[in-house]
C-alpha positions in Angstrom: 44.8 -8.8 66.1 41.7 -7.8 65.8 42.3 -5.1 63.2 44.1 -7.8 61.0 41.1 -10.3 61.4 38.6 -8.0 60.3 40.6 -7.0 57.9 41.5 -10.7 56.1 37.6 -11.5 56.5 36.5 -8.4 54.3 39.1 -9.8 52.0 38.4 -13.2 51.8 34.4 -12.2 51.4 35.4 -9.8 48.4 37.4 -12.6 47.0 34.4 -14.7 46.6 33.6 -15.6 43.3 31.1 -13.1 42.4 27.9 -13.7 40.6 26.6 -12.7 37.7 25.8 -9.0 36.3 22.0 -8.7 36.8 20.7 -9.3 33.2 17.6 -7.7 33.7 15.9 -4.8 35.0 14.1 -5.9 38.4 11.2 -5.3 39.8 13.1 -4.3 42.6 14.7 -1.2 40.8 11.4 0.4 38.9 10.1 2.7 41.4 13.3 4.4 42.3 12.2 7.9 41.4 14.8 8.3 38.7 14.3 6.8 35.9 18.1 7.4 34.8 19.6 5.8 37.3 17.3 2.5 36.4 18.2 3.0 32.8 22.1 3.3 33.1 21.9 0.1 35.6 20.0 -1.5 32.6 22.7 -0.5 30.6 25.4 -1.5 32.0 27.3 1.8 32.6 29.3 1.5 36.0 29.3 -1.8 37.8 30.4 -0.4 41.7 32.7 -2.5 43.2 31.6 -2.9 47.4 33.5 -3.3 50.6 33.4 -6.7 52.4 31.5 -5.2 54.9 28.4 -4.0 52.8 29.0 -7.3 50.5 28.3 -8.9 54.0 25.5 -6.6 54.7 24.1 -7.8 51.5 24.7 -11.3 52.6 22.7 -10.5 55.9 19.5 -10.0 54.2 19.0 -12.4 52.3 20.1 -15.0 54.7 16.9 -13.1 57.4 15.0 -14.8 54.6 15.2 -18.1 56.3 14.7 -16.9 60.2 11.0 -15.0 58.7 10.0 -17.9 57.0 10.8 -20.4 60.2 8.5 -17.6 62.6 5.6 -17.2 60.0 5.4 -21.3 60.2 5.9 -21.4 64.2 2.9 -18.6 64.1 0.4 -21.0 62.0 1.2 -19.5 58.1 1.6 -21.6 55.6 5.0 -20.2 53.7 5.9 -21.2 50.1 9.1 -19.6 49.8 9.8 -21.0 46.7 8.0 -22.1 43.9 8.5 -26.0 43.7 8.4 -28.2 46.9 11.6 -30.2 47.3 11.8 -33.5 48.3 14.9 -35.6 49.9 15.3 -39.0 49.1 17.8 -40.6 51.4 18.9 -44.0 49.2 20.1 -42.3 46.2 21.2 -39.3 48.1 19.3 -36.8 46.1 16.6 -33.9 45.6 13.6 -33.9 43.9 11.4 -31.0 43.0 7.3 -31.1 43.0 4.4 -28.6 42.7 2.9 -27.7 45.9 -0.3 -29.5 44.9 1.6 -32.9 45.0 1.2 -34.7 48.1 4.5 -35.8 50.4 3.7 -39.3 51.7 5.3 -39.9 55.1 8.8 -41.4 54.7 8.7 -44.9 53.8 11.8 -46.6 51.6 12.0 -45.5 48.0 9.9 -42.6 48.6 11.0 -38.9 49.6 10.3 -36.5 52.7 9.6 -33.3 52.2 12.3 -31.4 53.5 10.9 -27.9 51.9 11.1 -26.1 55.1 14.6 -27.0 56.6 17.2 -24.2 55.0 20.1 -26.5 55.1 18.4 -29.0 52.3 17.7 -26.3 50.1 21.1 -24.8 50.6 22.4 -28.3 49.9 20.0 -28.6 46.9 21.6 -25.4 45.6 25.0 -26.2 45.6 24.2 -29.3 43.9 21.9 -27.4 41.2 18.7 -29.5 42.5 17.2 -26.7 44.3 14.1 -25.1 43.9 13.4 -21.8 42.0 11.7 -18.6 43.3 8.5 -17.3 42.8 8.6 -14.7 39.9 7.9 -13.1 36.3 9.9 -12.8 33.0 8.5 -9.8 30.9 9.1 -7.2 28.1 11.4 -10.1 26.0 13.3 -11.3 28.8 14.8 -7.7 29.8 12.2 -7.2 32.9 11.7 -9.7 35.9 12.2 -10.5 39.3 12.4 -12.9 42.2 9.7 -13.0 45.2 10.4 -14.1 48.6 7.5 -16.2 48.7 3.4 -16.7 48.8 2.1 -16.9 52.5 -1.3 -17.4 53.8 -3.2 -18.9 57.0 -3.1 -22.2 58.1 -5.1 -24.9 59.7 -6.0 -23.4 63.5 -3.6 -19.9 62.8 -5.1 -17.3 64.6 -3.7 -14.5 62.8 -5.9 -12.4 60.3 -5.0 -12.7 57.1 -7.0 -11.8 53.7 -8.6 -15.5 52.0 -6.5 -16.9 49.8 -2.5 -16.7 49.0 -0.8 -13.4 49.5 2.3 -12.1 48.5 5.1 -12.4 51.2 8.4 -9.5 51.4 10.6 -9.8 53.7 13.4 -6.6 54.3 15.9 -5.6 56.6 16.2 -2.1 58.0 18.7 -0.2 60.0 17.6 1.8 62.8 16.7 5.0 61.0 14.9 3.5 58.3 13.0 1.4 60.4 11.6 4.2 62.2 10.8 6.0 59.5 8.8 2.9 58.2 7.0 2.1 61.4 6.2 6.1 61.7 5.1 6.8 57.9 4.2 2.6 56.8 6.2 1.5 53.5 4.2 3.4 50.7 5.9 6.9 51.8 9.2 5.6 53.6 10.0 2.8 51.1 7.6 3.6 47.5 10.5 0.9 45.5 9.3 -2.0 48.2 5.6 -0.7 48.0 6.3 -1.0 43.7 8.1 -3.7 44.2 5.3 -5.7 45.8 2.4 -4.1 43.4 4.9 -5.5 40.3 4.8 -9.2 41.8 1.1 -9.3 43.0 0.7 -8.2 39.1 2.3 -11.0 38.0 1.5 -13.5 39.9 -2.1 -13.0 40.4 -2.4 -12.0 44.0 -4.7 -9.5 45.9 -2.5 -8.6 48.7 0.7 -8.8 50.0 2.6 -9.4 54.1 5.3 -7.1 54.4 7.5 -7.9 57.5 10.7 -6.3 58.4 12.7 -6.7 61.2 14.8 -3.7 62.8 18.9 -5.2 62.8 19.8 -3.6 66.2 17.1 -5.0 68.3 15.3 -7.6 66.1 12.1 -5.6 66.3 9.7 -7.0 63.8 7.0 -4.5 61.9 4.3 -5.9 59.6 1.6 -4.7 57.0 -0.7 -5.8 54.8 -0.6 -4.3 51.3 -3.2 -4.2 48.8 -3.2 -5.2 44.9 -3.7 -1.7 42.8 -3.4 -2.6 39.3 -3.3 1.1 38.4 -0.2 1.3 40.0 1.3 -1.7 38.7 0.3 -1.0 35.4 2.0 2.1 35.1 5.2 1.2 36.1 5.2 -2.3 34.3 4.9 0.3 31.0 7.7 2.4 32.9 9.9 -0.8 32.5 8.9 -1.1 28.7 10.0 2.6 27.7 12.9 1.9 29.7 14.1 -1.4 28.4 13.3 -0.1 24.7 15.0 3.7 25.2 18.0 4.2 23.1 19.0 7.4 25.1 19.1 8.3 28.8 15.7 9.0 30.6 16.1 12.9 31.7 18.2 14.0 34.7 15.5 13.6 38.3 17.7 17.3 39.0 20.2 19.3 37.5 21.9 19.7 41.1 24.7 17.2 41.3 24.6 18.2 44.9 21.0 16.8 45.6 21.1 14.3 48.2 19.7 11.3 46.2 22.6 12.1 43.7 25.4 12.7 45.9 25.1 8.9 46.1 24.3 7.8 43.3 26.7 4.7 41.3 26.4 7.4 38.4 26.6 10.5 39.7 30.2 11.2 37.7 28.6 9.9 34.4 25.3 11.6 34.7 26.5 15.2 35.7 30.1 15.5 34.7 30.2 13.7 31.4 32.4 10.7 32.3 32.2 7.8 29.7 30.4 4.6 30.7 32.2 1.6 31.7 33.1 -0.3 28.4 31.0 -3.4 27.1 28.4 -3.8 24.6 25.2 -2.7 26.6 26.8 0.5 27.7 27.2 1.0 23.6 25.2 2.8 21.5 25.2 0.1 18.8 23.3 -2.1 21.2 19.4 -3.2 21.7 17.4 -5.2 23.7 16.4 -8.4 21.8 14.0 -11.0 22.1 14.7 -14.3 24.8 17.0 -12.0 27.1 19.8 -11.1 24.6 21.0 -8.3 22.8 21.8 -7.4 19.4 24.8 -5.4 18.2 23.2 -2.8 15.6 27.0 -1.9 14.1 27.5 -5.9 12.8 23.6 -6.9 12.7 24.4 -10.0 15.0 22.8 -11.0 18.1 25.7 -10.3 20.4 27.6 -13.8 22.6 26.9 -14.0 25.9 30.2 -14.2 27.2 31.0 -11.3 25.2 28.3 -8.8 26.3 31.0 -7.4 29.3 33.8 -6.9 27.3 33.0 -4.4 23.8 34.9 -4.1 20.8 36.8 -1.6 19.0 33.9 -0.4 17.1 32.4 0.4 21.0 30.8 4.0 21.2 29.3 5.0 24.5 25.3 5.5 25.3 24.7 9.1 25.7 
């Protein structure tokens, strides 16, 4: 019974409807040390197809986003996890979105409560299409960007030390290894892509430092740290993303050992070191270039390529290399 239950649960979460392919490159991908494996993501070239379980792994994280956000307020922060307040009002049933600056009155009829803290109103919001965005950047014509999980600073009578100002906030899950390799080494040696990651949006959005709190999945351990802005660092891998975004070709191989551990697992290990073809559509074609806004423009017919058509390639389709 319980086999079978397991078993139609994985099923019905891989029968989800799926969302889109990620358009962009994120600032979530740019410090992985190789640069190929960003690229052929970029590109299109295998899209991996995942079990229910790690689909609800996924799942898992990003819904920790609203348990850190509830402790960081219970502990005196002040949390912006999104970038527009959002409002209810209860006579016409409906959302409203504000900037943080605008002030909530208390609820009196015809005017809203501010029901930007309570994660069933946003989720509510969202299925509607009246929920709020999250913080982040658009760069490099449309073809870079990324999503934060918030700004964060002290509030009125919080006893926790915190930089002046707003600060970054990232939230991440880890497993029991990596989280004792994080709260042994701290994030910039056991996780450099979140320590990027966070330089990338304190670039972007004009902050000097950033609250990284993870929690531990087997015990609910929590670890924190407070990162620094280093604009060197940002700087160089913002210009990473560029060279990436504009390369016609592959970025060279991070080994020529197929057996190295970080390409045993690799999405394009079978493309990368054995020669296999990309995954057909037009961004894994050679006839294909990033253009301006987000799109892409098909170099064979001279035509900014259809949205809806970017997954599928035509007959004239000739893999990157």
């Amino acid at each position: 019974m319980s086999n079978d239950l397991v078993t139609a649960i994985d099923k019905a979460v891989r029968d989800q409807p799926t969302e889109k392919r990620r358009s962009h490159m994120g600032a979530s991908s740019i410090g992985a040390r190789c640069k190929r494996q960003v690229w052929y993501a970029f590109r299109w070239a295998y899209n991996e197809k995942h079990t229910g379980r790690i689909l609800r792994l996924f799942n898992r994280g990003h819904e920790e986003e609203a348990r850190f956000a509830r402790w960081l307020r219970m502990a005196g922060c002040e949390v912006q996890d999104y970038a527009q307040r959002l409002g209810y009002h209860r006579e016409s049933d409906s959302y409203v979105l504000m900037d943080w600056d605008v002030e909530v009155p208390p609820y009196e009829d015809g005017h809203c409560i501010d029901v930007s803290d309570n994660p069933h109103h946003i989720a509510l919001a969202k299925e509607r299409g009246e929920g709020p965005q999250q913080w982040g950047f658009t760069d490099h014509d449309g073809h870079f960007s990324g999503s934060s999980d918030g700004r964060i600073r002290a509030g009125e009578g919080c006893t926790l030390t915190l930089p002046d100002g707003w600060g970054l906030l990232e939230e991440k899950t880890h497993n029991e290894k990596s989280f004792k390799q994080l709260t042994a080494k701290g994030v910039l040696t056991a996780k450099p892509t979140h320590y990027v990651q966070m330089q990338i949006y304190m670039h972007y959005m004009g902050l000097k430092w950033a609250l990284y709190i993870s929690v531990n999945k087997n015990d609910d351990t929590l670890y924190t740290e407070l990162v620094h802005y280093r604009p060197e660092i940002a700087l160089s891998y913002v210009a990473d993303a560029c060279k990436l975004v504009e390369s016609r070709t592959a970025p060279p191989r991070l080994t020529e050992d197929p057996s190295w551990f970080e390409c045993k697992f690799c999405a394009f290990r079978e493309i990368c070191h054995y020669d296999d073809a990309p995954q057909k559509n037009c961004r894994s074609c050679v006839f294909a270039s990033p253009a301006p806004e987000g799109e892409w423009n098909c170099g064979k017919y001279s035509n900014i390529i259809p949205e809806d058509f970017v997954p599928q390639g035509c007959a004239a389709w000739e893999p990157i290399e």
